[in-house]
C-alpha positions as CSV (number, residue, x, y, z in Angstrom):
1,X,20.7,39.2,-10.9
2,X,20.2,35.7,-9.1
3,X,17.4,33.9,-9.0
4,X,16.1,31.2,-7.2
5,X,18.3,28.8,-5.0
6,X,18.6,26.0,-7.3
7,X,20.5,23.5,-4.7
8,X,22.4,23.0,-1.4
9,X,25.1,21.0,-2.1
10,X,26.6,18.5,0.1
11,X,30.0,16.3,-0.1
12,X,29.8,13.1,1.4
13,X,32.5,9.9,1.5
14,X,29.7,7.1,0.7
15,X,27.2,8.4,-2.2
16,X,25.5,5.3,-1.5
17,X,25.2,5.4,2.4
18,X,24.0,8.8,2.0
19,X,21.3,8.4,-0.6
20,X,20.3,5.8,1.8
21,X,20.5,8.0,4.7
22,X,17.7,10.4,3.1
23,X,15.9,8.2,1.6
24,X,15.7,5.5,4.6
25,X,15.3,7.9,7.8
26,X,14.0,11.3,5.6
27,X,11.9,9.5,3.1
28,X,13.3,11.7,0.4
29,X,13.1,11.1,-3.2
30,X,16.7,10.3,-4.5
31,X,18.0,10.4,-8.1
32,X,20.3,7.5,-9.3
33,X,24.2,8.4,-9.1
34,X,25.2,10.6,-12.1
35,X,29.1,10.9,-12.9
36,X,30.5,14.2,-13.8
37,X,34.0,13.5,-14.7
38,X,34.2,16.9,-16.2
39,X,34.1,18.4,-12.7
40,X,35.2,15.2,-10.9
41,X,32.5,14.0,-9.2
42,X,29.6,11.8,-9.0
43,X,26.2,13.3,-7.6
44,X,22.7,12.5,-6.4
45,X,20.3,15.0,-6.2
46,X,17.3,14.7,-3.1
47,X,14.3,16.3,-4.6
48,X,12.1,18.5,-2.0
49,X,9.2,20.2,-3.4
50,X,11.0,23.7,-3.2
51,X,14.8,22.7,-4.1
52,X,16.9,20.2,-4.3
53,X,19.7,18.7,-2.2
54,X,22.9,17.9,-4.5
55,X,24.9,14.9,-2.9
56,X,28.4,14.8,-4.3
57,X,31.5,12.5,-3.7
58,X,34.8,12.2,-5.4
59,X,35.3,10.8,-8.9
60,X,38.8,9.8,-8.4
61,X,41.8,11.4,-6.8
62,X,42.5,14.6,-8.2
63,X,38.6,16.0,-7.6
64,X,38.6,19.3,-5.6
65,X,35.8,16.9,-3.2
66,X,38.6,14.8,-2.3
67,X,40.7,17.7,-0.9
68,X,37.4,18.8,0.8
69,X,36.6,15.7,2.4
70,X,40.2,15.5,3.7
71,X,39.8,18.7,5.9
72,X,35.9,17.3,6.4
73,X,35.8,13.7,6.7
74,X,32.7,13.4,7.7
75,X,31.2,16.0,4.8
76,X,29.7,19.0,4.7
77,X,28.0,22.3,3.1
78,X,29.9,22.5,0.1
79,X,28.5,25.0,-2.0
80,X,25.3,26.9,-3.0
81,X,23.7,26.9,-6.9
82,X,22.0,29.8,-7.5
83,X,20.1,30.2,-10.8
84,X,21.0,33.4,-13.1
85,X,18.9,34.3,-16.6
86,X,22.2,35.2,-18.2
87,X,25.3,33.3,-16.7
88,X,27.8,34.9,-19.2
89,X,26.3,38.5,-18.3
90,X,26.6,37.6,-14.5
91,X,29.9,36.7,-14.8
92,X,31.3,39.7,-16.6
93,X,29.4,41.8,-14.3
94,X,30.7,39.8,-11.1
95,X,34.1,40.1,-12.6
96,X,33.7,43.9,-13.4
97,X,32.7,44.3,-9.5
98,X,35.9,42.2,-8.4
99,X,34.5,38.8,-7.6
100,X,36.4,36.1,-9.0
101,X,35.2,32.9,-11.0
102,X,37.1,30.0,-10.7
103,X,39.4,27.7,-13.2
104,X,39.4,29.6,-16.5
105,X,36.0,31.4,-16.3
106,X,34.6,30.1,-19.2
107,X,31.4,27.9,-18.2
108,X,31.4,24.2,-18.2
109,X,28.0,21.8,-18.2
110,X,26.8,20.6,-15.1
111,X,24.9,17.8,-13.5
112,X,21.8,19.2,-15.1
113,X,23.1,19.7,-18.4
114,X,23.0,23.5,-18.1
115,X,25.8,26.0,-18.1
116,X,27.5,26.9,-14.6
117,X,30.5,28.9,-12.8
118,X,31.5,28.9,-9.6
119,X,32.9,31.8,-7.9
120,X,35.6,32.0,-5.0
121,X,33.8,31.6,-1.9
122,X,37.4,34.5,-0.2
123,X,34.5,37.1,-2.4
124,X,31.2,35.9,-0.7
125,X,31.8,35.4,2.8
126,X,33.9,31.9,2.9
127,X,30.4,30.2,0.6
128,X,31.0,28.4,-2.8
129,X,29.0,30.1,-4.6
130,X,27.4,28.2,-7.9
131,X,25.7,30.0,-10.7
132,X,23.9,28.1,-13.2
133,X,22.1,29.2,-16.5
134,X,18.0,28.9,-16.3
135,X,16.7,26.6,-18.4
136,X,15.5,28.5,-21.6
């Protein structure tokens, strides 16, 4: 059902001094900040020739990164983004096997302008899990 790991994602409290982090001492390539105020947050994306690295901070106070970054304030692993060929298959048959998706299950658009869910990461061994719809 999943297909290739799309990206790693990471939450950071400086977007900027992390972008500058990989790109300074890693010599990564790193996208320009993108807001998503849909999913409150604002992300860069480090591009590596076999994934990506999704840097993501808090777009305002009410973004589920703000809550993470209080229990982390340094950052962290936040979730992984797999890629599925169906999402709205995968969901009904993750939800059929008792895995839960999160808010109201219906998919939203994401940082790459695809369709994604997120599932609770109590039903895959404490990991966020991110699914995302393959580009057709």
């Amino acid at each position: 059902m999943i297909g290739r790991l799309n990206h790693v994602a990471i939450a950071v409290p400086d977007l900027a001094a992390a972008s500058a982090l990989y790109t300074q001492a890693l010599g990564a390539e790193v996208s320009e900040p993108q807001a998503l105020p849909e999913h409150g947050v604002s992300v860069v994306f480090v591009v590596l020739p076999n994934t990506k690295i999704e840097l993501l901070t808090p777009l305002g106070g009410q973004s589920p990164i703000a809550a993470f970054l209080e229990r982390n304030p340094s950052g962290g692993i936040h979730h992984v983004c797999y890629e599925v060929d169906d999402l709205k298959a995968a969901r009904d048959r993750l939800v059929t096997n008792g895995a839960r998706v999160l808010g109201d299950g219906e998919p939203k658009i994401g940082a790459h302008g695809l369709p994604v869910l997120f599932l609770h990461p109590k039903d895959f061994n404490g990991a966020l899990i991110e699914l995302e719809q393959c580009a057709a």
